[in-house]
Each structure stands twice: as structure tokens, then as C-alpha cells.
C-alpha positions in Angstrom: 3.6 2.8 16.7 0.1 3.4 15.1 -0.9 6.0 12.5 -4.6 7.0 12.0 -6.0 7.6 8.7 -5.1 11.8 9.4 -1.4 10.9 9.9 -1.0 8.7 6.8 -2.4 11.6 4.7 0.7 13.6 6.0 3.3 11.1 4.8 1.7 10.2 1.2 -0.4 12.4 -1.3 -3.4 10.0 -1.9 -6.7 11.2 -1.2 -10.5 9.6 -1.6 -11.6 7.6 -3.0 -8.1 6.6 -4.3 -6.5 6.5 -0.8 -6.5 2.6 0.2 -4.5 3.0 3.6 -6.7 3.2 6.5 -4.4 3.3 9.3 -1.0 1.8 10.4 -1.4 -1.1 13.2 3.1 -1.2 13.3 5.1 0.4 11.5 9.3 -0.2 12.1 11.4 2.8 10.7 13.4 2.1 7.8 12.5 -2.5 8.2 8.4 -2.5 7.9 5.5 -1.9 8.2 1.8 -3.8 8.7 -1.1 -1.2 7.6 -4.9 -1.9 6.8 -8.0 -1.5 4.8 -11.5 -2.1 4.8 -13.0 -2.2 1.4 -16.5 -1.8 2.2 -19.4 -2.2 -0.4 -19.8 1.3 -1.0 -16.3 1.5 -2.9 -16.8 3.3 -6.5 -15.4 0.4 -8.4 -17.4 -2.5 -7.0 -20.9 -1.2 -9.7 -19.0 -2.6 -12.1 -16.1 -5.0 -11.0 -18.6 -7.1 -11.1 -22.3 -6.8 -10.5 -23.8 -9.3 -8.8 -20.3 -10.6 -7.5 -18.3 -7.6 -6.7 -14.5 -8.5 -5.9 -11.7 -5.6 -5.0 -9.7 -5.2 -8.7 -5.8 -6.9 -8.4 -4.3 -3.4 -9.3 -6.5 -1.7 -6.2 -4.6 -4.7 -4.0 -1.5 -3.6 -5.5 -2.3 0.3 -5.4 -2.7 -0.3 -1.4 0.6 -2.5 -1.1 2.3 0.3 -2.7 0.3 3.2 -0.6 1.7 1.4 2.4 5.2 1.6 0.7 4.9 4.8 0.9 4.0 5.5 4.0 6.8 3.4 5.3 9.5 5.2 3.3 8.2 8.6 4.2 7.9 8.1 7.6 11.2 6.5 7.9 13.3 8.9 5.5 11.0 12.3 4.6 13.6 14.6 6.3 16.6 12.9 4.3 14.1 13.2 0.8 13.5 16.6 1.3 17.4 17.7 1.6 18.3 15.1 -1.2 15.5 17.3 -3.3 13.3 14.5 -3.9 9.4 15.3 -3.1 7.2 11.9 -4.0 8.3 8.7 -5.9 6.1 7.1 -8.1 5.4 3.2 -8.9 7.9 1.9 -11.4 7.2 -1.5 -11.4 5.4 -4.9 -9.7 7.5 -8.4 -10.2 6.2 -11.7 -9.2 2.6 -10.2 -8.5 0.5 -12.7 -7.8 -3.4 -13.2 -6.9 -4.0 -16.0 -4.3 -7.8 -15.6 -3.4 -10.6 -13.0 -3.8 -11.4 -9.7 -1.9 -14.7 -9.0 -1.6 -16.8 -6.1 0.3 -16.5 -5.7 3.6 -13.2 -7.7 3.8 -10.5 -6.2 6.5 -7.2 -6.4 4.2 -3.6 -6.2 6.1 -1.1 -5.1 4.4 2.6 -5.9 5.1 5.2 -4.4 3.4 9.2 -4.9 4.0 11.6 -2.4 2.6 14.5 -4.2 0.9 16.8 -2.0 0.0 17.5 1.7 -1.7 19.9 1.8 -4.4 20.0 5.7 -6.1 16.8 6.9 -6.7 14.8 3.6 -6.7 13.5 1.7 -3.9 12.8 -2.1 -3.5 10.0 -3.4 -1.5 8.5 -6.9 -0.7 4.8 -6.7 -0.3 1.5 -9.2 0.9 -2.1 -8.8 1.5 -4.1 -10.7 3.8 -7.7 -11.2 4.8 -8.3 -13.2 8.1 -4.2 -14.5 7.8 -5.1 -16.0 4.4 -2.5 -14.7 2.0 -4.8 -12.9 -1.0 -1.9 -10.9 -3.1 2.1 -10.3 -2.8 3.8 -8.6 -5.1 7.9 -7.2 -5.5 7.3 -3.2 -5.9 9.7 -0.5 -6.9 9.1 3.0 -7.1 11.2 5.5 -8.4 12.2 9.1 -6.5 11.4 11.9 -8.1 
């Protein structure tokens, strides 16, 4: 299934310019899903991450990885949420983050995230950006329900 930009505003509360999930290419409810985003050179932070040789900030990588966490978990559970009381869940933490190459404007960045499991209120996912199948970031994410 694919999600346009429009349907992933329904399932997570990110909005421009800090929304970094463009649209889902597959998502598989409750196991994955492989989202996308173009950064192109008019992004806000790229005046001063760095002039002359803008590159896409690690924690805006990560921001997206997580996004698309999101948008997994809520598509795959948001009726469930809602009856256990729980209305968002926020980033708790990023394990074994690590920055492979740069991004840079106008780079197309896939973004595939795996849940791993749900234990309480906190969920585990495995994440990893790409540009052109080159692996650029991958990072273990949890977030915590709230």
C-alpha cells in the first residue's frame, strides 16, 4: 500500500517544515515499512548547515527514521492506542546511530523502518536511510506512549 503526503499527516502530528515523510512507497501492518523524502535545497536548515557545502543535519536523518516509525505504528495499531488511552509517543532514545555518508540537497532519502517489538508503553524499532541503495544512517529507535 502507498500513502501520499495527505495520509501520513493523518497518522502522525508533524507538520512543515518539520515534517520529513513525504509519502509511503510499502508499508506492511504491524512488520515495516519503506517511506521517502526529498530534501531539496530550499530546506530551512541547509543557510547554515553549511554554506557553501550544505549537507542534511544527522538528527534531521534520524527525525525522519523516527517520523516513519510513526507512521508505521499508527497505521498498524491507532484503533488499539486510542482504547488503551494513549494519543502520540514521543522519541525516547537512538542506540547504535550511526552516519555512513552525506545527504545533500536534492537527494531522494528511503527510509526503512522494521518494528521489533512492543513491550508496555515502549516500542522498539530498527531503522536505515538510503540514497540511491547506498546505506547513509541506521539507527535502533524507541519511543515511549504517552
Amino acid at each position: 500500500m502507498k500513502l501520499r503526503v495527505e495520509e501520513v499527516k493523518e497518522l502522525i502530528p508533524h507538520r512543515e517544515p518539520f515534517l520529513f515523510v513525504d509519502s509511503v512507497l510499502e508499508i506492511e501492518k504491524g512488520k515495516k515499512i519503506i517511506a521517502e523524502k526529498l530534501f531539496s535545497p530550499e530546506e530551512f536548515f541547509f543557510r547554515g548547515h553549511f554554506p557553501g557545502n550544505p549537507i542534511v543535519p544527522g538528527v534531521i536523518i534520524t527525525e525522519a527514521l523516527a517520523q516513519a516509525g510513526g507512521v508505521l505504528f499508527n497505521y498498524s495499531f491507532r484503533d488499539e492506542l486510542k482504547k488503551e488511552g494513549f494519543e502520540n509517543a514521543y522519541l525516547m532514545s537512538l542506540d547504535r546511530c550511526r552516519f555512513r555518508a552525506p545527504v545533500v540537497p536534492g537527494d531522494r532519502v528511503v527510509l526503512e523502518v522494521e518494528l521489533v517489538r512492543r513491550r508496555s508503553r515502549i516500542i522498539f524499532f530498527s531503522a536505515e536511510a538510503s540514497v540511491d541503495g547506498k546505506k547513509v544512517a541506521g539507527a535502533e529507535i524507541s519511543a515511549y506512549l504517552v
